[in-house]
CHARMM-style PDB file with segment names, atoms N, HN, CA, C and O in Angstrom:
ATOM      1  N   UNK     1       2.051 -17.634  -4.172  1.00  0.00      PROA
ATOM      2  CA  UNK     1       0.844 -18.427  -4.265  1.00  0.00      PROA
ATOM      3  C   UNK     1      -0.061 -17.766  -5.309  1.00  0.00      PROA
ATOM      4  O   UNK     1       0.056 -16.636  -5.781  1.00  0.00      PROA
ATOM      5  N   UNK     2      -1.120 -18.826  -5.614  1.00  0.00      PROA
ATOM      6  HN  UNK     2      -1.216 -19.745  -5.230  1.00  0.00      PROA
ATOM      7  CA  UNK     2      -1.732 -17.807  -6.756  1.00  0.00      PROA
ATOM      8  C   UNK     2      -3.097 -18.163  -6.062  1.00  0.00      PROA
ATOM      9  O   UNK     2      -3.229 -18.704  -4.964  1.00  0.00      PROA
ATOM     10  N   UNK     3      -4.276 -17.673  -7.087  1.00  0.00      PROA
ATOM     11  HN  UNK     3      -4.170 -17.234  -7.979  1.00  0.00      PROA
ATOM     12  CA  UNK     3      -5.404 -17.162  -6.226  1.00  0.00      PROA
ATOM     13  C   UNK     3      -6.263 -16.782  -7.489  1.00  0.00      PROA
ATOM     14  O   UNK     3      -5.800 -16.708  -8.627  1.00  0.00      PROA
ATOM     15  N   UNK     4      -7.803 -16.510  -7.082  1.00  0.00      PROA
ATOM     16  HN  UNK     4      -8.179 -16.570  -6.158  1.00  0.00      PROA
ATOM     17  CA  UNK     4      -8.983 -15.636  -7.760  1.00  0.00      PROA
ATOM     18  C   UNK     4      -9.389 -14.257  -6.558  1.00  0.00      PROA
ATOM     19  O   UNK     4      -9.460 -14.408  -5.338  1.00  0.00      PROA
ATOM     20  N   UNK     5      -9.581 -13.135  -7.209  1.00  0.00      PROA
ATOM     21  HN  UNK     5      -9.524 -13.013  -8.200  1.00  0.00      PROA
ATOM     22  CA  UNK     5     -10.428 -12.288  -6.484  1.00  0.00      PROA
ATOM     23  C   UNK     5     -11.972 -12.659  -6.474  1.00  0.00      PROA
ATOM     24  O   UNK     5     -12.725 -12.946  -7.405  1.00  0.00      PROA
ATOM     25  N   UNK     6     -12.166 -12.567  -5.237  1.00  0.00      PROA
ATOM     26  HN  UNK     6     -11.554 -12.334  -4.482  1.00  0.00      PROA
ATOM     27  CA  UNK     6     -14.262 -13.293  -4.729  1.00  0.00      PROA
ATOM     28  C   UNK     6     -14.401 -12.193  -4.693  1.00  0.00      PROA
ATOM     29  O   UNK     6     -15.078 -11.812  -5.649  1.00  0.00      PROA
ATOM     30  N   UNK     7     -13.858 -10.817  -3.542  1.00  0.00      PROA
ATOM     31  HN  UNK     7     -13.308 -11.127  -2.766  1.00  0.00      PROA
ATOM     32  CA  UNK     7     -14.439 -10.202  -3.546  1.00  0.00      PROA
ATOM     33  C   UNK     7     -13.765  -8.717  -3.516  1.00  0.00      PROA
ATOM     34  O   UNK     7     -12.587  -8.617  -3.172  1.00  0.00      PROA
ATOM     35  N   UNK     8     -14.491  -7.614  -3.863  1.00  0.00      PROA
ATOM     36  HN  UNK     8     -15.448  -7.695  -4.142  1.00  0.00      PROA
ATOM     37  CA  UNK     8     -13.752  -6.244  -4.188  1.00  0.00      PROA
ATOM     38  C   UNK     8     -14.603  -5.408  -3.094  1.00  0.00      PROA
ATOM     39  O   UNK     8     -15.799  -5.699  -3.076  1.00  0.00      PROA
ATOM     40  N   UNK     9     -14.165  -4.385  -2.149  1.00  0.00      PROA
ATOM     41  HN  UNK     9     -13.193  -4.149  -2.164  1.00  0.00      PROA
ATOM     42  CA  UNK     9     -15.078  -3.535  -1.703  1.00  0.00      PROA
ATOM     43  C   UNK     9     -14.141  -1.779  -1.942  1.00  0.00      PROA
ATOM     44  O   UNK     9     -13.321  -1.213  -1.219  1.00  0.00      PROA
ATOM     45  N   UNK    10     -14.746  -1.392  -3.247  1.00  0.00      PROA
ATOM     46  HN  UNK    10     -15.412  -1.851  -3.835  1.00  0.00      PROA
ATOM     47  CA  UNK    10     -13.991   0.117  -3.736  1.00  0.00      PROA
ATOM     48  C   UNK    10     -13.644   1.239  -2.517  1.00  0.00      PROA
ATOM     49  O   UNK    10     -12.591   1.746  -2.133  1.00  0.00      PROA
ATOM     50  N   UNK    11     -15.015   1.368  -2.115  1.00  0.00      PROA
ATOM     51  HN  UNK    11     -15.871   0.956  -2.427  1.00  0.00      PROA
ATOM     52  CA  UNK    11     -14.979   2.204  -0.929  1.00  0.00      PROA
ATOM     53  C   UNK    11     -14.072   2.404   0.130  1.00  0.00      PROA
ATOM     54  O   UNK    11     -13.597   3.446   0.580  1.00  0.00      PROA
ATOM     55  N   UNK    12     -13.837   0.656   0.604  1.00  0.00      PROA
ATOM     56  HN  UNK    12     -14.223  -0.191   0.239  1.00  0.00      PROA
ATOM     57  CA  UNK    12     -13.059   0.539   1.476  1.00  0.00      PROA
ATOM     58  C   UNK    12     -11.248   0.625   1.327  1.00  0.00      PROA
ATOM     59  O   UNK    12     -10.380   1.100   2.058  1.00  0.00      PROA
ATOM     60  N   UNK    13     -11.219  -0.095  -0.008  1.00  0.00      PROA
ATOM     61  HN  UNK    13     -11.925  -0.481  -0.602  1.00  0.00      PROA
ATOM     62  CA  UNK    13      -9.809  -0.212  -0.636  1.00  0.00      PROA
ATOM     63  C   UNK    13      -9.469  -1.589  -0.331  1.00  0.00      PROA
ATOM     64  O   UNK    13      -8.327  -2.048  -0.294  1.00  0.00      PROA
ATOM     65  N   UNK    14     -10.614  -2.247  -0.103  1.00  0.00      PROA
ATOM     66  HN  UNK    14     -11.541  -1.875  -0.133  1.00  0.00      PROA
ATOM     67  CA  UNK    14      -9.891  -3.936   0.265  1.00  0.00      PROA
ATOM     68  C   UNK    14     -10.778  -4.955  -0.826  1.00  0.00      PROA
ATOM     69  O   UNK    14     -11.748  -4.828  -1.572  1.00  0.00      PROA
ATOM     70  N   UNK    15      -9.723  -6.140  -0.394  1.00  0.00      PROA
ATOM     71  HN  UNK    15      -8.934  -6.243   0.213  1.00  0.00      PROA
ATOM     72  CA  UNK    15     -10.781  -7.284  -1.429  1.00  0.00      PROA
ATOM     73  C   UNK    15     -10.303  -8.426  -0.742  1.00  0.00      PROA
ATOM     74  O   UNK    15      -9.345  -8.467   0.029  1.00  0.00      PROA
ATOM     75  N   UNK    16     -11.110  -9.424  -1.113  1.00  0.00      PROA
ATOM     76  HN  UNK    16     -11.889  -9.391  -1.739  1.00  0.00      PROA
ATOM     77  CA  UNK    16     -10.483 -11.214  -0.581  1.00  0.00      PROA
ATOM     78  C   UNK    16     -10.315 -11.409  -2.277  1.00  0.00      PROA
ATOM     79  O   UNK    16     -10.749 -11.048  -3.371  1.00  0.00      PROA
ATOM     80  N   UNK    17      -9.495 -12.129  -1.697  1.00  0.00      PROA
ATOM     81  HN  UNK    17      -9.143 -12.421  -0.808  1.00  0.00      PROA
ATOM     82  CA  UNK    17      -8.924 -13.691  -2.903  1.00  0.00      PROA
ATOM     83  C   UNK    17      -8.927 -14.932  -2.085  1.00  0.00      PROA
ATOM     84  O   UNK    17      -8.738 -15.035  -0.873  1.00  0.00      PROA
ATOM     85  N   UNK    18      -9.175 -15.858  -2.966  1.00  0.00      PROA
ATOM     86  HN  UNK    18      -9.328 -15.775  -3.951  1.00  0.00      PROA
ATOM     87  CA  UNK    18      -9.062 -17.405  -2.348  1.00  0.00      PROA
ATOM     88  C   UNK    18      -7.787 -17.869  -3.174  1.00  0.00      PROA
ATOM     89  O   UNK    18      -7.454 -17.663  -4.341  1.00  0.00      PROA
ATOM     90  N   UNK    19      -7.226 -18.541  -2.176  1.00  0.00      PROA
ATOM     91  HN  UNK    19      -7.496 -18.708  -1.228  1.00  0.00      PROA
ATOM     92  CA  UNK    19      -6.004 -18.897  -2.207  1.00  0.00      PROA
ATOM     93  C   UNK    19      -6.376 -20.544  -2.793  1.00  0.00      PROA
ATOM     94  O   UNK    19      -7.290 -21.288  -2.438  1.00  0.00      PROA
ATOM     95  N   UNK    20      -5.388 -20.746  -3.724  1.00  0.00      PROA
ATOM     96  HN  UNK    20      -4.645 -20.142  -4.012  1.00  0.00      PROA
ATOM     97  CA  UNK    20      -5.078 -22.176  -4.206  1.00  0.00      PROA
ATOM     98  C   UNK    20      -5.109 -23.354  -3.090  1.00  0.00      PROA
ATOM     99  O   UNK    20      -4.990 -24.550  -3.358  1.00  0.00      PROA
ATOM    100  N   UNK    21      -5.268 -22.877  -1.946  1.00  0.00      PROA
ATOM    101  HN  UNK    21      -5.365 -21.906  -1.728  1.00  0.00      PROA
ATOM    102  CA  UNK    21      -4.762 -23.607  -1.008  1.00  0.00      PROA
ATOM    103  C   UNK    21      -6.234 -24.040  -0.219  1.00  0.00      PROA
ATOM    104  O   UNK    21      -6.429 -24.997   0.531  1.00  0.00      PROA
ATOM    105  N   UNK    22      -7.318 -22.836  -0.730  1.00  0.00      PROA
ATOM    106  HN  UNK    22      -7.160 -22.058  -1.339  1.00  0.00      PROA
ATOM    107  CA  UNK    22      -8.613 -23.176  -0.545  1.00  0.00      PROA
ATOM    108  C   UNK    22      -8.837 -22.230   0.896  1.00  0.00      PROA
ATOM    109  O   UNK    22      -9.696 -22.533   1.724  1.00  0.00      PROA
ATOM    110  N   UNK    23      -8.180 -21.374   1.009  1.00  0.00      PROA
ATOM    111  HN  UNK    23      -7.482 -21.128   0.336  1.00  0.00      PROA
ATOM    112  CA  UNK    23      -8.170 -20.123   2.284  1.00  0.00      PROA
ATOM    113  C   UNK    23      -8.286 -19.263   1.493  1.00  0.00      PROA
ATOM    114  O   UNK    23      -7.743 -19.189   0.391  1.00  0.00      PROA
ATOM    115  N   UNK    24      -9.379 -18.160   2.243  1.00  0.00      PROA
ATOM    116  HN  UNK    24      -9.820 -18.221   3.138  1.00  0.00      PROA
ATOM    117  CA  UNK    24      -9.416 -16.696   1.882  1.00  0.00      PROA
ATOM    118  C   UNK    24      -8.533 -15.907   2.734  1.00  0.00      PROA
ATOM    119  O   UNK    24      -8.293 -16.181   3.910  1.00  0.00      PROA
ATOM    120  N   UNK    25      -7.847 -14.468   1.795  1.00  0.00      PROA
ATOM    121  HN  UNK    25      -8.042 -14.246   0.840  1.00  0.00      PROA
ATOM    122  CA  UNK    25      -7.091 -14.110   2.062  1.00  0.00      PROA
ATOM    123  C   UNK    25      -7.638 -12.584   2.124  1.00  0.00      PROA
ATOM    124  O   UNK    25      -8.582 -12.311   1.382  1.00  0.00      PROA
ATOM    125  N   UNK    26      -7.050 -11.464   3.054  1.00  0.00      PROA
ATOM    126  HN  UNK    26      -6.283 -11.685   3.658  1.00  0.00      PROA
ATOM    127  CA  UNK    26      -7.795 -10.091   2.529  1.00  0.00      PROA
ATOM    128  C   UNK    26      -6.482  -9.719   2.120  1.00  0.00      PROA
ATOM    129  O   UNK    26      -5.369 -10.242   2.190  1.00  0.00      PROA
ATOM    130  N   UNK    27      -7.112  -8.291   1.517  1.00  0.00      PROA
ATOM    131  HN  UNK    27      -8.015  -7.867   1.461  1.00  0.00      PROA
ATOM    132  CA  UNK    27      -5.828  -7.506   0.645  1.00  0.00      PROA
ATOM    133  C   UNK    27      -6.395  -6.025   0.787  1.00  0.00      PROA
ATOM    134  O   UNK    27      -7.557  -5.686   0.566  1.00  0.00      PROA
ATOM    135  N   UNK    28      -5.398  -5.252   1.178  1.00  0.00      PROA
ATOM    136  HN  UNK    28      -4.454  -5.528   1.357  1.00  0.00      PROA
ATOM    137  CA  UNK    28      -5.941  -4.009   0.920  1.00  0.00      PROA
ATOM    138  C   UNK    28      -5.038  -3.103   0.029  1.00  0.00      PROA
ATOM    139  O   UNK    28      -3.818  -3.263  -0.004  1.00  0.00      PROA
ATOM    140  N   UNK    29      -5.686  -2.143  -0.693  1.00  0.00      PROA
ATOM    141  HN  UNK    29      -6.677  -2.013  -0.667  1.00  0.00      PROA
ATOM    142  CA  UNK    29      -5.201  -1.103  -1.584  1.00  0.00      PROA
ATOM    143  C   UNK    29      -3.074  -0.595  -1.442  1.00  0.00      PROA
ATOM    144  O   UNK    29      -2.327   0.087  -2.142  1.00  0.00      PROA
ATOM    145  N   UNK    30      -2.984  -1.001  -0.799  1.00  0.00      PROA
ATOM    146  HN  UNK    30      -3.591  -1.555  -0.230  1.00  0.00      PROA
ATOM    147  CA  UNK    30      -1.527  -0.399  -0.206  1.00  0.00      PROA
ATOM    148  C   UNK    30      -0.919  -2.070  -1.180  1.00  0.00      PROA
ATOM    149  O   UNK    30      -0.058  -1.908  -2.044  1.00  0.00      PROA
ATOM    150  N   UNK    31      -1.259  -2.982  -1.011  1.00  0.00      PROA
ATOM    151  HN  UNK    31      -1.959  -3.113  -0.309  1.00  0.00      PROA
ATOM    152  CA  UNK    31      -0.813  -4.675  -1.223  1.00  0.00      PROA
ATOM    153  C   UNK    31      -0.353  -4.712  -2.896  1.00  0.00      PROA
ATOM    154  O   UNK    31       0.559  -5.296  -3.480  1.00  0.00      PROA
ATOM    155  N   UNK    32      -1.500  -3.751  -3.380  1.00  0.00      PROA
ATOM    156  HN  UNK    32      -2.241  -3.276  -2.905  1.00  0.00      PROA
ATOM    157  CA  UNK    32      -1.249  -3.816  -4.544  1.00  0.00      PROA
ATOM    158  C   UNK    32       0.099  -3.904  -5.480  1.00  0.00      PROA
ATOM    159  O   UNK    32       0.897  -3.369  -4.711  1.00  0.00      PROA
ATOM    160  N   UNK    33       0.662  -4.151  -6.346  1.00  0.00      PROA
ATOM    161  HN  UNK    33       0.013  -4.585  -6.972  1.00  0.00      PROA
ATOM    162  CA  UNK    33       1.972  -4.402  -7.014  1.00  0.00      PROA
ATOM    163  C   UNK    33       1.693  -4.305  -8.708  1.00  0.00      PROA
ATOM    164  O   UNK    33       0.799  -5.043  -9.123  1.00  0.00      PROA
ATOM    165  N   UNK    34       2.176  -3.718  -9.390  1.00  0.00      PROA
ATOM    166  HN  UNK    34       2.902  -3.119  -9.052  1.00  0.00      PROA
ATOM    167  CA  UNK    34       1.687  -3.862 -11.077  1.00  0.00      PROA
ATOM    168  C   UNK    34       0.408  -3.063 -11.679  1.00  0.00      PROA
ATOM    169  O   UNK    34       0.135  -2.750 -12.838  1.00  0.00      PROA
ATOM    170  N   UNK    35      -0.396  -2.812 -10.231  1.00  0.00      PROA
ATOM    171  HN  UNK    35      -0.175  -3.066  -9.289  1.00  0.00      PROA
ATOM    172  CA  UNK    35      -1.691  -2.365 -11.025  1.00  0.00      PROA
ATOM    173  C   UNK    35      -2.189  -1.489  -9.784  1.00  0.00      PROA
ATOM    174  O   UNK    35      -1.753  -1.417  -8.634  1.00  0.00      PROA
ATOM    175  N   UNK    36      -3.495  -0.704 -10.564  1.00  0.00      PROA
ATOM    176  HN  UNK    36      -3.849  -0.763 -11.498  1.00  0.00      PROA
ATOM    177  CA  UNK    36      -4.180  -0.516  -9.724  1.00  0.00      PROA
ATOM    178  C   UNK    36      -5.804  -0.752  -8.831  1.00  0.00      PROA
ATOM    179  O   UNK    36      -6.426  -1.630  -9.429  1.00  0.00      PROA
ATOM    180  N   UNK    37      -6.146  -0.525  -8.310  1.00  0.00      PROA
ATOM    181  HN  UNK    37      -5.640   0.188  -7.824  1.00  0.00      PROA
ATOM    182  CA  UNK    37      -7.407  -1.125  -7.256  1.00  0.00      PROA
ATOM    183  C   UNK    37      -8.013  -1.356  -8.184  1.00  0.00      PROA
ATOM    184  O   UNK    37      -8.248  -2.513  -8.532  1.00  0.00      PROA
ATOM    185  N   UNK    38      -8.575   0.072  -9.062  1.00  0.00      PROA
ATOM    186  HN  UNK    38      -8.384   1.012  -8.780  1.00  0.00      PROA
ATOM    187  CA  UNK    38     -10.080  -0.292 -10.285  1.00  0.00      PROA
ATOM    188  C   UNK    38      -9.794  -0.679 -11.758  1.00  0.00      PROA
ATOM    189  O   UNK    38     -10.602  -0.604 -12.684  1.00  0.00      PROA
ATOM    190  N   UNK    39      -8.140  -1.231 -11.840  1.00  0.00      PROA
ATOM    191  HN  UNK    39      -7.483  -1.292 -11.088  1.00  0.00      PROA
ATOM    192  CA  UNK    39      -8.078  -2.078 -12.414  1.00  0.00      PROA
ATOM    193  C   UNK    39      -8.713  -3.641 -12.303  1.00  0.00      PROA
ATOM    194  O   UNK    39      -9.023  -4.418 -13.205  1.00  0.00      PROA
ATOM    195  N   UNK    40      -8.777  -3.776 -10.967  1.00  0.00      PROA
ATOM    196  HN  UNK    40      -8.525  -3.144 -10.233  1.00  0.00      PROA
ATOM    197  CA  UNK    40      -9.137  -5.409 -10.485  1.00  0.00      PROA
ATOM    198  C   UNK    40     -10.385  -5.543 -10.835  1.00  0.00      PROA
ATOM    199  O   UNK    40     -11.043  -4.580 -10.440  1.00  0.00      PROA
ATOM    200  N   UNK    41     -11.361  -6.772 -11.741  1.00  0.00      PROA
ATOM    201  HN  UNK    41     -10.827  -7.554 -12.062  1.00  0.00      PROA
ATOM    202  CA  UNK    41     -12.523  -7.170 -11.232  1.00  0.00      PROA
ATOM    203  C   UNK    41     -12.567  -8.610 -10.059  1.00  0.00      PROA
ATOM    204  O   UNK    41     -11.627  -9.160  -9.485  1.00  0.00      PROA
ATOM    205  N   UNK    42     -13.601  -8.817 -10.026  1.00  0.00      PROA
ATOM    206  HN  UNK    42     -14.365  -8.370 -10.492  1.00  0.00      PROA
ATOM    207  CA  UNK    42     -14.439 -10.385  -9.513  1.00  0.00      PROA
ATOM    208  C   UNK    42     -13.738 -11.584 -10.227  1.00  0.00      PROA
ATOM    209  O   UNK    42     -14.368 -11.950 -11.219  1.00  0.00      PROA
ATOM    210  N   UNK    43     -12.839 -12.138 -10.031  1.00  0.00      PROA
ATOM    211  HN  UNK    43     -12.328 -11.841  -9.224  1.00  0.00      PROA
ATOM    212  CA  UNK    43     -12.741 -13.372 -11.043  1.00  0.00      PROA
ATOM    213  C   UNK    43     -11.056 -13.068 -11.219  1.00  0.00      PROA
ATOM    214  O   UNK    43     -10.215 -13.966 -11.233  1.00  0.00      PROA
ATOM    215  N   UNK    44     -10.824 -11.953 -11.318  1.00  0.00      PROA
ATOM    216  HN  UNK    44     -11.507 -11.223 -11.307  1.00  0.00      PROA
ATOM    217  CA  UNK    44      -9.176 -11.885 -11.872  1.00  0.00      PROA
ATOM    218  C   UNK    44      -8.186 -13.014 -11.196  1.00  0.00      PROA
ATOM    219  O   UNK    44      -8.000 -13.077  -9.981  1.00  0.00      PROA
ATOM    220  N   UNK    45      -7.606 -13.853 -12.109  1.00  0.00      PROA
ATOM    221  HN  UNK    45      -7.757 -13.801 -13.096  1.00  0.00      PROA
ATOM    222  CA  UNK    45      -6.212 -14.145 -11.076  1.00  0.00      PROA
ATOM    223  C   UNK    45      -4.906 -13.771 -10.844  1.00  0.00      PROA
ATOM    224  O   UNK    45      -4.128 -13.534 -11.768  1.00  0.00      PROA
ATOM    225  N   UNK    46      -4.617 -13.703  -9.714  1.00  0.00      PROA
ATOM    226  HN  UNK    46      -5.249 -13.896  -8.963  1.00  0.00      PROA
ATOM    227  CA  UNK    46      -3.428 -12.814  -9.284  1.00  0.00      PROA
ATOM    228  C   UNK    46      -2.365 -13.908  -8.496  1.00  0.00      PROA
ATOM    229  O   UNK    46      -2.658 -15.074  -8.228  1.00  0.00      PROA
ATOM    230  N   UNK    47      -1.177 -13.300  -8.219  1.00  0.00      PROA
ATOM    231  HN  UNK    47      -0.939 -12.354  -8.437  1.00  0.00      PROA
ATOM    232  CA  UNK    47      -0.669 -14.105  -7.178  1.00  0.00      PROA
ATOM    233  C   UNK    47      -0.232 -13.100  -6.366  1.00  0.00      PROA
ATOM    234  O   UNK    47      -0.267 -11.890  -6.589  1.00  0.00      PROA
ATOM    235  N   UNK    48       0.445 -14.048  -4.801  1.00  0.00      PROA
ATOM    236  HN  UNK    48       0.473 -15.031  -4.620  1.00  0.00      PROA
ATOM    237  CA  UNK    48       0.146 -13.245  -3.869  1.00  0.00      PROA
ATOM    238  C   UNK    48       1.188 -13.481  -2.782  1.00  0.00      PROA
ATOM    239  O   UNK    48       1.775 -14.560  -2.866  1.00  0.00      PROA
ATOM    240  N   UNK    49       1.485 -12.777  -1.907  1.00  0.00      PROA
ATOM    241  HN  UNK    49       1.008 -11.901  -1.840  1.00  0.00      PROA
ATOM    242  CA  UNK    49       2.287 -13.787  -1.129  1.00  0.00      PROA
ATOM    243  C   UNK    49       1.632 -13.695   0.302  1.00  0.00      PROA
ATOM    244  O   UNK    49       1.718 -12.602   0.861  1.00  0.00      PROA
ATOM    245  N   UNK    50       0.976 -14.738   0.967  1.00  0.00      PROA
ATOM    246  HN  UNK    50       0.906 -15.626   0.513  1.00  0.00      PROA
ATOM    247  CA  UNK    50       0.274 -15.215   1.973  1.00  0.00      PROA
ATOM    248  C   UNK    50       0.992 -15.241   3.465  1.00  0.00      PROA
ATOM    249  O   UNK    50       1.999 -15.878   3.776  1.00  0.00      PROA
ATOM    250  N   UNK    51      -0.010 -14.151   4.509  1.00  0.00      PROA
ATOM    251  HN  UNK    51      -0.827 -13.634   4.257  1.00  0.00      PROA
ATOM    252  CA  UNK    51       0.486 -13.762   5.851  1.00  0.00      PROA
ATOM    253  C   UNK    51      -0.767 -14.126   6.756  1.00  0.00      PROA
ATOM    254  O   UNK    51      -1.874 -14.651   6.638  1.00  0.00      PROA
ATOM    255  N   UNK    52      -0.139 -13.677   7.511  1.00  0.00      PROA
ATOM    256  HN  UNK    52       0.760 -13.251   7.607  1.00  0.00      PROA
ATOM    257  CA  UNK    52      -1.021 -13.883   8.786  1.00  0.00      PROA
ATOM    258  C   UNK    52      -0.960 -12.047   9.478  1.00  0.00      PROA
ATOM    259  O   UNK    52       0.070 -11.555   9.937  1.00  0.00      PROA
ATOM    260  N   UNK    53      -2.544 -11.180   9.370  1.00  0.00      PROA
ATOM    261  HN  UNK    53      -3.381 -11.580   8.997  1.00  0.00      PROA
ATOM    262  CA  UNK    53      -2.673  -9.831  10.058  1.00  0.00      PROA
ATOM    263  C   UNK    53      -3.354 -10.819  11.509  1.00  0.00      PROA
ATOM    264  O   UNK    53      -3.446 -12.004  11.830  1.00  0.00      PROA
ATOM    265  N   UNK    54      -3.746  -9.374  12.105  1.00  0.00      PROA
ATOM    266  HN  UNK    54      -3.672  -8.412  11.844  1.00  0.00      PROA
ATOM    267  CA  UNK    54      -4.120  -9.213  13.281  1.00  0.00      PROA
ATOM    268  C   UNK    54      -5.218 -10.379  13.728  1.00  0.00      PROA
ATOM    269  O   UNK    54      -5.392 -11.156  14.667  1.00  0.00      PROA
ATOM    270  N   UNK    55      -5.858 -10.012  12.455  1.00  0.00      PROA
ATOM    271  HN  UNK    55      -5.717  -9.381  11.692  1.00  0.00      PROA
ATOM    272  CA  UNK    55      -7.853 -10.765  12.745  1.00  0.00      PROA
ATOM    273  C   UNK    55      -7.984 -11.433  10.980  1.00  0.00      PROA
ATOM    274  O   UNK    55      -8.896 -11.432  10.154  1.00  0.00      PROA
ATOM    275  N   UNK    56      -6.758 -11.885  10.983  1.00  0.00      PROA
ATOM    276  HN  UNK    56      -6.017 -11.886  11.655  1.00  0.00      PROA
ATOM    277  CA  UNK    56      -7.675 -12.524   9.243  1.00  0.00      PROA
ATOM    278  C   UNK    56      -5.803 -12.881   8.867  1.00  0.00      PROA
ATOM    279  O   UNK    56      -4.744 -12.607   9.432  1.00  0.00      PROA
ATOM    280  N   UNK    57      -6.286 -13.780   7.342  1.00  0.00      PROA
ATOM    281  HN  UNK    57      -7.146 -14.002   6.883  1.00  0.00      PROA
ATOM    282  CA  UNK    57      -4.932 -14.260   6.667  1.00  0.00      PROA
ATOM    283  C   UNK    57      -4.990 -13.189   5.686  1.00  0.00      PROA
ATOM    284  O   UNK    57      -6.031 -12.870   5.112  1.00  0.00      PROA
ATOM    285  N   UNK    58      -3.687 -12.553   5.472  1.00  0.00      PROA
ATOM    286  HN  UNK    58      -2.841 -12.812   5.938  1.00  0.00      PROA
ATOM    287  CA  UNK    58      -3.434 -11.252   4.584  1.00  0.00      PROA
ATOM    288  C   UNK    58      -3.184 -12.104   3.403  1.00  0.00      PROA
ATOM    289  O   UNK    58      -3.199 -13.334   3.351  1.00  0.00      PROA
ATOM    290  N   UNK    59      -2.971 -11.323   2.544  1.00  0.00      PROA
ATOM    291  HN  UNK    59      -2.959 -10.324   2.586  1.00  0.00      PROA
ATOM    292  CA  UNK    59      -2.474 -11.621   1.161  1.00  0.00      PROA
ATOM    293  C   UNK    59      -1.543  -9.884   0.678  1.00  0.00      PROA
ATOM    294  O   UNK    59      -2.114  -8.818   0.443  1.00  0.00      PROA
ATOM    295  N   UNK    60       0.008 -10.152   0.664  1.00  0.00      PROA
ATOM    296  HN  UNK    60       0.472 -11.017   0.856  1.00  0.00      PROA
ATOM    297  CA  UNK    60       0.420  -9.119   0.221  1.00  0.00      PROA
ATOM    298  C   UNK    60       1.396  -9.097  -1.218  1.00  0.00      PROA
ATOM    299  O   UNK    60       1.909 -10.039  -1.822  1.00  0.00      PROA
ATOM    300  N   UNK    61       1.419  -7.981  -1.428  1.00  0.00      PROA
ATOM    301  HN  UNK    61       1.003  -7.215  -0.937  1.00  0.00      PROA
ATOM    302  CA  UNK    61       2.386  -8.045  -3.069  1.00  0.00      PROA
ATOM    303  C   UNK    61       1.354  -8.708  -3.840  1.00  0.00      PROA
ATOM    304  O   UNK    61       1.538  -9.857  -4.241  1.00  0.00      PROA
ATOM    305  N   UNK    62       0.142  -7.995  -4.111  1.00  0.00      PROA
ATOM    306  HN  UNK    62      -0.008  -7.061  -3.785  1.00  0.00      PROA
ATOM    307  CA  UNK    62      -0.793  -8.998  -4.629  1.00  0.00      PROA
ATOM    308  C   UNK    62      -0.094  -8.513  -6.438  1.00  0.00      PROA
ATOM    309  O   UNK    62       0.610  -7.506  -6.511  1.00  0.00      PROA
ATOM    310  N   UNK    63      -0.333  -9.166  -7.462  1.00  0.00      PROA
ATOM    311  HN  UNK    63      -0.905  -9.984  -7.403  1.00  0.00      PROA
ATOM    312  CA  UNK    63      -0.245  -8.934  -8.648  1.00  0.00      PROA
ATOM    313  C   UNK    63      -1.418  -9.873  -9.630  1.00  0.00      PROA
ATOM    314  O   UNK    63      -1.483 -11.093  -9.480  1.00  0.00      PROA
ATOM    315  N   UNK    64      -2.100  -9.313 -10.396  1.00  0.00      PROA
ATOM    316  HN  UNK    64      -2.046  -8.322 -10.518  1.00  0.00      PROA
ATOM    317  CA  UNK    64      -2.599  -9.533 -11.447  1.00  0.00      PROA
ATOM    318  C   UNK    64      -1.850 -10.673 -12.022  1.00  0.00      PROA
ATOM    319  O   UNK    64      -0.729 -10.405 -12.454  1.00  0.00      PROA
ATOM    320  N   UNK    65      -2.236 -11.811 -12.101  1.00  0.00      PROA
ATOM    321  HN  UNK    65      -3.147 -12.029 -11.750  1.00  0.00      PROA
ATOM    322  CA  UNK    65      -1.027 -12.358 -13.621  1.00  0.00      PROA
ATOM    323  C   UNK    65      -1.599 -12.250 -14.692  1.00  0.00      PROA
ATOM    324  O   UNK    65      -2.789 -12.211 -15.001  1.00  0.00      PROA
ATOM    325  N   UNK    66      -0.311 -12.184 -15.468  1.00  0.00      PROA
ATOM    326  HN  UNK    66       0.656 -12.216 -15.216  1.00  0.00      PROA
ATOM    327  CA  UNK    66      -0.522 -11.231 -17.050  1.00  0.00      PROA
ATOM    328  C   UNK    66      -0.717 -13.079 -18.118  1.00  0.00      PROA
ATOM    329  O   UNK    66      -0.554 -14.257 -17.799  1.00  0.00      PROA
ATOM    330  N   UNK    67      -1.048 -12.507 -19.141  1.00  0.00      PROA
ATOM    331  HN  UNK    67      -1.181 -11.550 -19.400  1.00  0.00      PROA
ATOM    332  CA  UNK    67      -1.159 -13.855 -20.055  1.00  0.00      PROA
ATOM    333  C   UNK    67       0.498 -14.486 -20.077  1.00  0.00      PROA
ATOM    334  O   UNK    67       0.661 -15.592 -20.592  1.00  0.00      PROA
ATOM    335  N   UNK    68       1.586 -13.814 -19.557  1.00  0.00      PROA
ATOM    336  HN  UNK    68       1.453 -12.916 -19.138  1.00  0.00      PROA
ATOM    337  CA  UNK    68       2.825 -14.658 -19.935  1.00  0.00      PROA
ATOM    338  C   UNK    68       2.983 -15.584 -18.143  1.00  0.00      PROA
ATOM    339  O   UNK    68       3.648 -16.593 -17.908  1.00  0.00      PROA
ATOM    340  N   UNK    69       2.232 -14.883 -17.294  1.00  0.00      PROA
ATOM    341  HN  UNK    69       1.692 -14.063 -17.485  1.00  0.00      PROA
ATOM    342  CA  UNK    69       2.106 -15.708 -16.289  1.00  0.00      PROA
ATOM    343  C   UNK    69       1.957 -17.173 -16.087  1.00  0.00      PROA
ATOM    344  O   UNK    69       2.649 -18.071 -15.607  1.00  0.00      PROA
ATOM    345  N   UNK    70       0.428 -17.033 -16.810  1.00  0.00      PROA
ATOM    346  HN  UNK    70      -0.134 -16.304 -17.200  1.00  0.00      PROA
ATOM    347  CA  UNK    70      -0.546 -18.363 -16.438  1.00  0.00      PROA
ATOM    348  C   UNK    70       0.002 -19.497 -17.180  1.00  0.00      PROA
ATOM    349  OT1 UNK    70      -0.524 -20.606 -17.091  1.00  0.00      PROA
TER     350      UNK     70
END
């Protein structure tokens, strides 16, 4: 699935993306794939592959897409 990052929290090691699908998703620092955390801003799009955690919809294997992506 693909997606935008809304939101980044450094400290914590997590972020949401909204999913194409119009669901937010969290992601934390471990999810990452291709890059790293303070590589990511606000706005980047990535794709992702979409779960279900404990208390929220995950987003894991998150990746950046590159310009040969989009």
């Amino acid at each position: 699935m693909t997606g935008t990052i809304t939101e980044l929290h450094a400290m914590r090691g997590t972020g949401f993306v909204e999913g194409d699908d119009g669901k937010t998703y969290l992601f934390r620092r471990h999810d990452l794939r291709d890059c790293w955390f303070h590589e990511l801003t606000v706005g980047t799009k990535v794709t992702f592959v979409p779960g279900t955690g404990m208390r929220s919809l995950d987003a894991a294997e998150l990746r950046p897409q590159r310009q040969a992506d989009a």
